[in-house]
N, C-alpha and C positions, 0 to 999 in steps of 0.2 A: 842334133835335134834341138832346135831354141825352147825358149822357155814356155814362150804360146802354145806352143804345138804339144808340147808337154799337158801341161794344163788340160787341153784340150781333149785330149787322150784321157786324160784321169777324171775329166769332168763325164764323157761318155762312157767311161766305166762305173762310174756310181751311177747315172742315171739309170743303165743297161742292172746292174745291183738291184737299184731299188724295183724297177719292175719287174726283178727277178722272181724279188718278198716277195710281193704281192701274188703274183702270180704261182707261186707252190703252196699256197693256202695254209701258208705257217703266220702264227699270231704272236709271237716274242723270239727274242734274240736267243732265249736257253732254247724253241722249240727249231730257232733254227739251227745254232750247237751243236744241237744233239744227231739234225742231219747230214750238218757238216763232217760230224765223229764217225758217222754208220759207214759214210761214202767211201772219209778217206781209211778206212779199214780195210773196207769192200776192194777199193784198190790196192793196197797194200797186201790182201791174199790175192788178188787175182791183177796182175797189172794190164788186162787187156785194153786196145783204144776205148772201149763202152765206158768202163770204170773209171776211166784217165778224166774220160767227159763227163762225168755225173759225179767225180769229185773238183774238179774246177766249176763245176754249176753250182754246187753245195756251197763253196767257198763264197761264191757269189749270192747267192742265197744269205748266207751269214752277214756279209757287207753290206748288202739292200737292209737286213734286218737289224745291224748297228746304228746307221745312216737314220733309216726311220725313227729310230727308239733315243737315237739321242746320246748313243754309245761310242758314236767314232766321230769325227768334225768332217764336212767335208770343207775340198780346196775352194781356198776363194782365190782370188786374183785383182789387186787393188792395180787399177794402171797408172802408173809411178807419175804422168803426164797431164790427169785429170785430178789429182791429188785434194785440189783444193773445191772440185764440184762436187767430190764424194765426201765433205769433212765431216756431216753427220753419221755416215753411215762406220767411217773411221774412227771418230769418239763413241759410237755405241760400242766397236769392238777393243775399248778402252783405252785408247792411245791421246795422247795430250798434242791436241793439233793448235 
């Protein structure tokens, strides 16, 4: 797998994340925590496919609600090529261009 295609993948998993948040009508990262903890319990006594999938959604849940709140960073991806078209946007992320 190259490096883009990586990327790429982890970029449509946070975005897939964050309209998770939104979409379970949870409003902070503890309130989503708290359904990440209930899920992977809930799997943990019962490990059926339901539970398997409604603790990987929880998980997901939690990440859309890090991502949002400012708790996890998402991937960025500077292309090594255009280096010197992006220099502001590289000295905002503090590097001495």
């Amino acid at each position: 797998m190259s490096y883009r295609m990586y990327m790429a993948i982890e970029r449509d998993k946070q975005l897939k994340a964050i309209d998770r948040y939104r979409r379970a009508n949870v409003k902070s990262v503890e309130e989503a925590e708290a359904l990440e903890s209930r899920y992977w319990k809930q799997y943990r006594e019962d490990d059926s496919e339901k539970n398997l999938r409604l603790m990987y959604w929880s998980r997901s849940v939690a990440l859309g609600a890090k991502l949002v709140h400012g708790k996890a960073t998402r991937w960025v991806e500077i292309p090594k090529d255009d280096e010197y078209e992006h220099q502001d946007k590289i000295e905002a992320m503090g590097f001495d261009v």
